[in-house]
C-alpha positions in Angstrom: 70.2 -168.9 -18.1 70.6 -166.0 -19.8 69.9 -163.5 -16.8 73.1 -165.3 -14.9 75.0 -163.0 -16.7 73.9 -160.0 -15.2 74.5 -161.7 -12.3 78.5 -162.6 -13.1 79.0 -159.2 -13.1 78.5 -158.8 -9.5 79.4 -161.5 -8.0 83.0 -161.3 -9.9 83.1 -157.3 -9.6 81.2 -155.3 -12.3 83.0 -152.1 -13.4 79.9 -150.3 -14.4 76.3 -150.5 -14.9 74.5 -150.7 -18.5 72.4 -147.7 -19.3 68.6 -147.9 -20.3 65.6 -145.5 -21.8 65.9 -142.5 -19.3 63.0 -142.0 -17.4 60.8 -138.7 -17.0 61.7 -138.6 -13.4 65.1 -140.3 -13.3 66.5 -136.8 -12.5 64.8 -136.1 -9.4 67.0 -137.1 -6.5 64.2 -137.7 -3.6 61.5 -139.6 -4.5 58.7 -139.3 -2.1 56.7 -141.7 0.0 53.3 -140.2 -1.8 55.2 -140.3 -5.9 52.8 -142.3 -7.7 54.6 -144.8 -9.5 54.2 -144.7 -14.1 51.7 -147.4 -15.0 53.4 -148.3 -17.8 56.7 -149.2 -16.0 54.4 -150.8 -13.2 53.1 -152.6 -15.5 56.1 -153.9 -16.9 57.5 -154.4 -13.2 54.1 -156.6 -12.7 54.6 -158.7 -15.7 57.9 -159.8 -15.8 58.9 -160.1 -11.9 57.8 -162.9 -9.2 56.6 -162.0 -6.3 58.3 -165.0 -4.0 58.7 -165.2 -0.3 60.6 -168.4 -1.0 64.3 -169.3 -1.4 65.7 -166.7 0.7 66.4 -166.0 4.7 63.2 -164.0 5.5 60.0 -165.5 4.3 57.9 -163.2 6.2 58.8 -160.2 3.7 57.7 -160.7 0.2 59.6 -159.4 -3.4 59.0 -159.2 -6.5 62.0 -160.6 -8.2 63.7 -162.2 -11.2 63.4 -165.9 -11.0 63.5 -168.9 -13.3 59.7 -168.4 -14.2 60.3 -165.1 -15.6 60.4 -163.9 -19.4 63.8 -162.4 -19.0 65.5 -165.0 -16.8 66.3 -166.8 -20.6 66.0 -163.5 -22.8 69.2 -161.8 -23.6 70.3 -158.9 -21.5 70.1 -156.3 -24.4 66.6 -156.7 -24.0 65.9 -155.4 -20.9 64.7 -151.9 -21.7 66.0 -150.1 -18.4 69.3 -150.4 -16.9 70.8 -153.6 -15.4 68.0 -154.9 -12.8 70.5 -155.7 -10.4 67.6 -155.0 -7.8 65.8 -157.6 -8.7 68.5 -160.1 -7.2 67.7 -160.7 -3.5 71.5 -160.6 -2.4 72.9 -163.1 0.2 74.2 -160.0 2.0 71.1 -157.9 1.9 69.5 -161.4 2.9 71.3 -161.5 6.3 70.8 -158.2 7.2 67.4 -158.3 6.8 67.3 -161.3 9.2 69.3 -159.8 11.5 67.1 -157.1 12.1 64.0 -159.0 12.4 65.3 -161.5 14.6 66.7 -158.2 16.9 64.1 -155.5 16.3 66.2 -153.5 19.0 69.0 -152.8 16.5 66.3 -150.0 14.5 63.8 -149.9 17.3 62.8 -145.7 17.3 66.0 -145.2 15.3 66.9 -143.7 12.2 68.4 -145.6 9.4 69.6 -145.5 6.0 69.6 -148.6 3.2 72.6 -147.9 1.5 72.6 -149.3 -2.2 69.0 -150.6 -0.9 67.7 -152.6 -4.3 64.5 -154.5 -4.0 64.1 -152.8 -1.0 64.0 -155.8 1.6 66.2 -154.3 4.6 64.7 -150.7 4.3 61.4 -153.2 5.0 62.6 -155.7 7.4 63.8 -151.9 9.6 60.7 -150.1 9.0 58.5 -153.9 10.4 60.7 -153.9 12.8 60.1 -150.3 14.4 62.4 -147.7 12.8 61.6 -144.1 13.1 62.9 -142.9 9.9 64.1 -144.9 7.3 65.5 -144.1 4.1 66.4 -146.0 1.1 69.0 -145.4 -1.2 69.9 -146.8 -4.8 71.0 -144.7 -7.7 68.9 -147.2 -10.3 64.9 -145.1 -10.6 63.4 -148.9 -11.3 64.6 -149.7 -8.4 62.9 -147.2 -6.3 59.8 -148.2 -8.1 60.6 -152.0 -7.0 60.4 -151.0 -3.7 57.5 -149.1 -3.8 55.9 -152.7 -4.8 57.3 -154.4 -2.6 56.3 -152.3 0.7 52.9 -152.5 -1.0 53.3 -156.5 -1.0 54.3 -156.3 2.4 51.8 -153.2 3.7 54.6 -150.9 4.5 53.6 -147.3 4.0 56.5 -146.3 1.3 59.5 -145.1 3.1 61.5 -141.9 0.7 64.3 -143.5 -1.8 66.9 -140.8 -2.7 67.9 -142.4 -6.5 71.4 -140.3 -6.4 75.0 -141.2 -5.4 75.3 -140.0 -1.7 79.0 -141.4 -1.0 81.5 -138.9 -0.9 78.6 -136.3 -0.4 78.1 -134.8 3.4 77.7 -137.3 6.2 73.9 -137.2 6.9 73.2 -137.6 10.8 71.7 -141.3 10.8 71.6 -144.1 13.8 72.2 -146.6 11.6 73.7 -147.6 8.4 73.1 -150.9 6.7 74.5 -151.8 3.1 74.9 -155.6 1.6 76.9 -156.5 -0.7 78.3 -153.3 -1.7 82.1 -154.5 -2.2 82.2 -155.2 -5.6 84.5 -152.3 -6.9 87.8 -151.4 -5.5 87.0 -147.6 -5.6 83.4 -148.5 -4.6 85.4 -150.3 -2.0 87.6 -147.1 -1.3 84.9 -144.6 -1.2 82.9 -146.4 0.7 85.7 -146.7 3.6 86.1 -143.4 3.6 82.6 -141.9 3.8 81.4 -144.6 6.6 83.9 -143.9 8.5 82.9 -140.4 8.1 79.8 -140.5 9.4 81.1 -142.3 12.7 83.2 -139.5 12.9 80.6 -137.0 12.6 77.8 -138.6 14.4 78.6 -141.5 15.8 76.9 -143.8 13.4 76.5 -147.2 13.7 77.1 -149.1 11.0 76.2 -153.1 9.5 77.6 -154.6 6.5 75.8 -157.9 4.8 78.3 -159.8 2.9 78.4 -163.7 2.0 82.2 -162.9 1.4 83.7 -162.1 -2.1 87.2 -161.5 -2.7 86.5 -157.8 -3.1 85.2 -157.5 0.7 87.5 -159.8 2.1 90.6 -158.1 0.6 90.1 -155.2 1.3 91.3 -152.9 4.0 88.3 -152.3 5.7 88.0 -156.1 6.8 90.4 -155.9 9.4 88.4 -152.9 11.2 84.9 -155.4 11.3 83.9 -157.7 14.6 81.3 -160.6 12.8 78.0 -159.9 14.7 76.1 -163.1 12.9 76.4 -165.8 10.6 73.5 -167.5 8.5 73.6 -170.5 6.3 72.0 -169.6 3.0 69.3 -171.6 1.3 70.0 -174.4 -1.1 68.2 -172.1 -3.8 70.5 -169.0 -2.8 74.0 -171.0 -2.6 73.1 -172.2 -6.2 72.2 -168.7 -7.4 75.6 -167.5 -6.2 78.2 -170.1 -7.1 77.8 -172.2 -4.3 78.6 -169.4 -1.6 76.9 -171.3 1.5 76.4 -168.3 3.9 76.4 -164.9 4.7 77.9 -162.5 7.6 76.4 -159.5 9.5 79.2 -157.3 10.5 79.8 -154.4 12.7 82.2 -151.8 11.2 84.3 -149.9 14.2 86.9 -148.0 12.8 89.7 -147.7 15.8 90.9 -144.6 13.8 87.0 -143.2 13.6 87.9 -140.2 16.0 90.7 -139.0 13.2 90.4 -136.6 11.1 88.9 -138.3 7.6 
């Protein structure tokens, strides 16, 4: 498969992400519930994705992804006219903390939360089924805000806002929750992430969830040793064989004993 390359570079650590035909809106960093999505990247979106409820941890929400039956499963990388369409992955983290929440709706019941590195969307969904007050979604790729916007269609979701720029490092916004999957492919990612989360449970007492099925990256590093494991899910037989045989994924709760320090 040719798109299994794409997904190598994730699942061993990618060091940056391909760039693509810019967009007329890629600059804009908020991207509004009522943005009308370009028909001609719809339409693209439409053609080559599969919308599957199949496969995955949560068959009650429905994606549009890449999967065998697509064109560019067995085309080359190069092309893929946008950047890398790492959205279009349903990832074994993002997976189990989408479960999570539906199985324990309490967890974003009249809260606010924020999808970090959100992708196809699925979490930001499984929190806004599952009662949220205010969710927002967050991935610095513009297809993938538009993937989502499809997939809350798919799902009837009224689309939740996507911010499309880098909020890490920036000021800790004042959120109930945090959720990210499978974010701990980078070391700096890794480094900048530590330090922002634990930030924002500084600030405002944020709770926050991590998905990860776990890699080397998350397992190594530093943060690790400040997580309590909240759940454990066995992955599908069509997940575990569309990430090297990983055979499950972890919820955790990150509760940093220095979080009352100065960051």
């Amino acid at each position: 498969m040719a798109f299994s390359s794409w997904k190598r570079l994730l699942l061993l650590g990618k060091a940056c992400r391909r760039g693509g035909p810019a967009l007329h809106w890629k600059r804009c960093c908020h991207w509004s519930a009522g943005k009308s999505l370009d028909p001609e990247v719809r339409a693209f979106l439409e053609e080559n994705t599969e919308v599957t409820s199949s496969g995955h941890l949560t068959p009650e929400i429905r994606l549009r992804l890449l999967t065998p039956r697509c064109r560019f499963w067995r085309e080359k990388p190069d092309l893929w006219p946008y950047g890398d369409p790492f959205w279009a992955i349903y990832w074994p983290g993002g997976q189990a903390l989408s479960r999570y929440i539906l199985d324990n709706p309490c967890v974003v019941k009249g809260r606010s939360v924020l999808d970090l590195g959100s992708g196809c969307g699925a979490t930001a969904i499984a929190a806004v089924m599952s009662g949220a007050s205010q969710v927002l979604a967050n991935d610095i790729d513009p297809i993938a805000g538009m993937a989502m916007i499809l997939n809350c269609e798919l799902n009837h979701v009224t689309p939740f806002p996507i911010t499309i720029k880098n909020i890490i490092n920036s000021e800790a916004g004042k959120w109930d929750l945090i959720v990210l999957g499978d974010m701990f492919y980078d070391e700096q990612l890794a480094d900048d992430l530590h330090h922002w989360l634990r930030k924002c449970i500084r600030i405002h007492e944020t709770e926050v969830l991590i998905g990860d099925p776990g890699r080397h990256q998350f397992l190594s590093h530093s943060i690790h040793n400040q997580l309590q494991k909240v759940i454990e899910y066995s992955l599908p037989e069509y997940t575990r064989q569309e990430n090297n045989g990983l055979t499950s994924s972890i919820v955790w709760s990150y509760q940093p004993s220095n979080s009352l320090e100065s960051c």
